[in-house]
C-alpha positions as CSV (number, residue, x, y, z in Angstrom):
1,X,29.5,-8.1,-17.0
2,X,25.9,-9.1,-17.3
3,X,22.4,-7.8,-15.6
4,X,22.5,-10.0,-12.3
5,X,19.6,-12.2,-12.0
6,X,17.7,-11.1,-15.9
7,X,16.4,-13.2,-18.3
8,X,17.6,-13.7,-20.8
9,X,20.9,-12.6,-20.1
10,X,21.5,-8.6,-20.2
11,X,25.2,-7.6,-21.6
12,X,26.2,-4.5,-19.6
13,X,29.6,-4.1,-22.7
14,X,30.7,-6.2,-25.4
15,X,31.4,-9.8,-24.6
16,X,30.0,-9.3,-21.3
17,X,28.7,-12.8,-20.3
18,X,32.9,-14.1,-20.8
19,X,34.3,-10.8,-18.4
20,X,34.5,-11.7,-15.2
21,X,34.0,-9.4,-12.4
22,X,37.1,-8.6,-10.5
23,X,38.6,-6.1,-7.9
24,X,40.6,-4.3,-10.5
25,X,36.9,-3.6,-12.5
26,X,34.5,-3.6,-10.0
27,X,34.0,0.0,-10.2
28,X,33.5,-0.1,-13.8
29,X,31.0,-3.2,-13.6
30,X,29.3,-1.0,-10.7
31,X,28.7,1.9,-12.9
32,X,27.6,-0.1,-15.8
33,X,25.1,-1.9,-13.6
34,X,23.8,2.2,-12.3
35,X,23.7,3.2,-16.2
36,X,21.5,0.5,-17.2
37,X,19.0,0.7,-14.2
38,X,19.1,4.1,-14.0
39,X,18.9,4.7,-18.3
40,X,16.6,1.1,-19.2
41,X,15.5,-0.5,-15.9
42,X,13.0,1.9,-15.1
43,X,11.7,3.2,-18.4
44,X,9.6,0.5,-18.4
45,X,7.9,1.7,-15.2
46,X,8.0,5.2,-16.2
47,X,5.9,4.4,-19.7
48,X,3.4,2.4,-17.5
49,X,2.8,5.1,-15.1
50,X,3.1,7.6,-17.8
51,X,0.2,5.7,-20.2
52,X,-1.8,5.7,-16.8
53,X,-1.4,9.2,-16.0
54,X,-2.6,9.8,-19.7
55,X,-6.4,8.0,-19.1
56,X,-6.5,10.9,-16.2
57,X,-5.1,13.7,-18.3
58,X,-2.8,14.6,-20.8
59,X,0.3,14.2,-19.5
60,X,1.8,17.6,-21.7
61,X,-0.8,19.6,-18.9
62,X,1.4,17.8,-15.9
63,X,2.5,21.6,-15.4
64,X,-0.7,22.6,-14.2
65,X,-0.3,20.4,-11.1
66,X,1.9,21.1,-8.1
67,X,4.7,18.3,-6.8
68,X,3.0,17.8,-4.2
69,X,-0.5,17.4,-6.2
70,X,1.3,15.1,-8.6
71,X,2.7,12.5,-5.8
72,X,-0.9,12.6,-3.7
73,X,-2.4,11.3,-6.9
74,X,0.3,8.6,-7.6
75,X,0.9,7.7,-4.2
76,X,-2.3,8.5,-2.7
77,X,-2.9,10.6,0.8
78,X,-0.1,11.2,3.4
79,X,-1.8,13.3,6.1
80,X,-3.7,12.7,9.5
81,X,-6.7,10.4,8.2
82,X,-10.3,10.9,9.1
83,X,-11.2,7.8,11.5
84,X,-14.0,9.8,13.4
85,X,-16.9,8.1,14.5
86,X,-19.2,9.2,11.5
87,X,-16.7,8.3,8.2
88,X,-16.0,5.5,10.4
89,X,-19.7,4.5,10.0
90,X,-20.2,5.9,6.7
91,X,-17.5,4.1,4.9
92,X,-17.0,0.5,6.3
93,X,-19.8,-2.6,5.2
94,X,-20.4,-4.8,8.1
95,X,-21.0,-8.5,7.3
96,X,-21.5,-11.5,8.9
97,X,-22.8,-10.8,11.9
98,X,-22.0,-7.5,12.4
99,X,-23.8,-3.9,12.2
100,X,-23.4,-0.9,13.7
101,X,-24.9,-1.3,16.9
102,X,-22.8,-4.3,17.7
103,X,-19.9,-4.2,20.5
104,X,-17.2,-5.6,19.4
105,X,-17.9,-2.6,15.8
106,X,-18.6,-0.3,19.0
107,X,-15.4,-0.9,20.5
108,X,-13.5,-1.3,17.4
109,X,-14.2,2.3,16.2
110,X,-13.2,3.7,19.2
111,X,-10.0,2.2,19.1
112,X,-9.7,3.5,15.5
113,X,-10.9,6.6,16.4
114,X,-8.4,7.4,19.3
115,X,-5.3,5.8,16.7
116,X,-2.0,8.6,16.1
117,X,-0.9,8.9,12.4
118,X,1.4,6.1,12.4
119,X,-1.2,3.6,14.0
120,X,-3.7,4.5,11.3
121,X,-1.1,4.0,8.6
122,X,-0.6,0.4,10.4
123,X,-4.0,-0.4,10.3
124,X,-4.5,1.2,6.3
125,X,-1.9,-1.3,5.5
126,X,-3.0,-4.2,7.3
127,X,-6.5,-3.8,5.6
128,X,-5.6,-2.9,2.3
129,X,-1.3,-3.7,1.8
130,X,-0.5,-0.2,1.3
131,X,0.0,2.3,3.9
132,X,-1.9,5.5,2.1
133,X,-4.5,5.9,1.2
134,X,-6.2,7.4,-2.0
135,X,-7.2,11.1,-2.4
136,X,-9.6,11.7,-0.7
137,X,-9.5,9.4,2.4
138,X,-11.2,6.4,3.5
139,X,-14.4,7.4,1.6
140,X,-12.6,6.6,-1.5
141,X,-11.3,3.5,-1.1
142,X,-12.1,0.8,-3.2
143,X,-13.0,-1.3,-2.9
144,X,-14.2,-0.9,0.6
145,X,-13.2,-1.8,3.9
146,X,-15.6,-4.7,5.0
147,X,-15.5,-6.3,8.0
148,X,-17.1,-9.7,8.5
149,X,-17.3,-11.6,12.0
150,X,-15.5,-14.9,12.8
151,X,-16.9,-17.1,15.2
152,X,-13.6,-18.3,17.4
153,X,-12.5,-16.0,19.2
154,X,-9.1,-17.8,19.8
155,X,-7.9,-16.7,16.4
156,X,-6.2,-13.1,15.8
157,X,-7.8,-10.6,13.3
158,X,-6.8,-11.6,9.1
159,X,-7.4,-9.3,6.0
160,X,-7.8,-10.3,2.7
161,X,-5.8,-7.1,1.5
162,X,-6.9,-7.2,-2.1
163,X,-10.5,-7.4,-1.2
164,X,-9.9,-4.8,2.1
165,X,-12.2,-7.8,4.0
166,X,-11.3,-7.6,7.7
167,X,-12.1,-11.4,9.5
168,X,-12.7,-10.3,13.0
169,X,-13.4,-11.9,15.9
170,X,-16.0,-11.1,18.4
171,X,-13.9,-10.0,21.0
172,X,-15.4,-9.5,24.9
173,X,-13.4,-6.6,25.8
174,X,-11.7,-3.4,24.6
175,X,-8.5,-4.5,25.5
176,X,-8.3,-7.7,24.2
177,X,-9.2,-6.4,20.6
178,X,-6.9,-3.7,20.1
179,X,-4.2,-6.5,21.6
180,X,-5.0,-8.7,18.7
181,X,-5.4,-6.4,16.6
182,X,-2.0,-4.7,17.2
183,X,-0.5,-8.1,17.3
């Protein structure tokens, strides 16, 4: 009757670490198990997100907020995201190679620009690892998205998701890059 996989060993009752686990007191070991995640496990992450929160606000004012307000600023945005032409633009660094005016960017932001929710929230977290992004869109994401040209073309598009770097080819066609970069 222990913590499965914790270090060092996590009693769940008395003598714990000598009962073994049978049919007869599964149930019992299964609620013990619920009780501790459910009364320890997570305190831990509750006092982190809670000594966060407190550098934005106190957390006694949480009241002023809405649910929905409170879970867009922990978990970020979770609407139709602005890829249009101009944020497009405005918000992403182009390295390498690359600038605005350059076809394969040219293409590229069309194919952004013409994604449905759930292709945008592909692409968000194949830049970045997450699938949202932060109040307030795009434009507040940091650190940027910055995409940086690779010479082969053979090779697929890679991120560096901690860094939001986007390696990208130089593609020929429209096809070919949103193929890769769906891949």
């Amino acid at each position: 009757f222990v913590i499965p996989d914790v270090t060092p060993i996590i009693e769940l009752k008395e003598n714990g670490s000598s009962i073994i686990v049978t049919l007869e007191n599964l149930q019992e070991y299964i609620d013990l198990n619920l009780k501790w995640y459910f009364d320890y496990g997570i305190n831990e992450i509750f006092d982190t997100i809670r000594c966060g929160w407190n550098t934005l606000m106190p957390i006694d004012q949480l009241n002023i907020l809405t649910p929905n307000e409170i879970s867009k600023y922990i978990c970020g945005e979770d609407k139709l995201y602005d890829f249009s032409l101009t944020t497009l633009q405005h918000n992403i660094t182009l390295k390498g190679g690359y600038n605005i005016s350059s076809p394969t960017i040219i293409l590229l932001f069309k194919i952004l620009a013409s994604l449905n929710i759930m292709e945008q929230k592909k692409f968000i977290r194949f830049i970045t690892g997450i699938p949202r992004l932060p109040v307030g869109g795009i434009s507040n994401l940091s650190p940027r998205i910055t995409i940086i040209r690779v010479a082969d073309k053979k090779l697929l598009p890679s991120v560096m998701t901690c860094t939001h770097y986007l390696k990208l080819p130089d593609y020929n066609d429209e096809n070919t890059l949103k193929e890769k970069l769906f891949y």
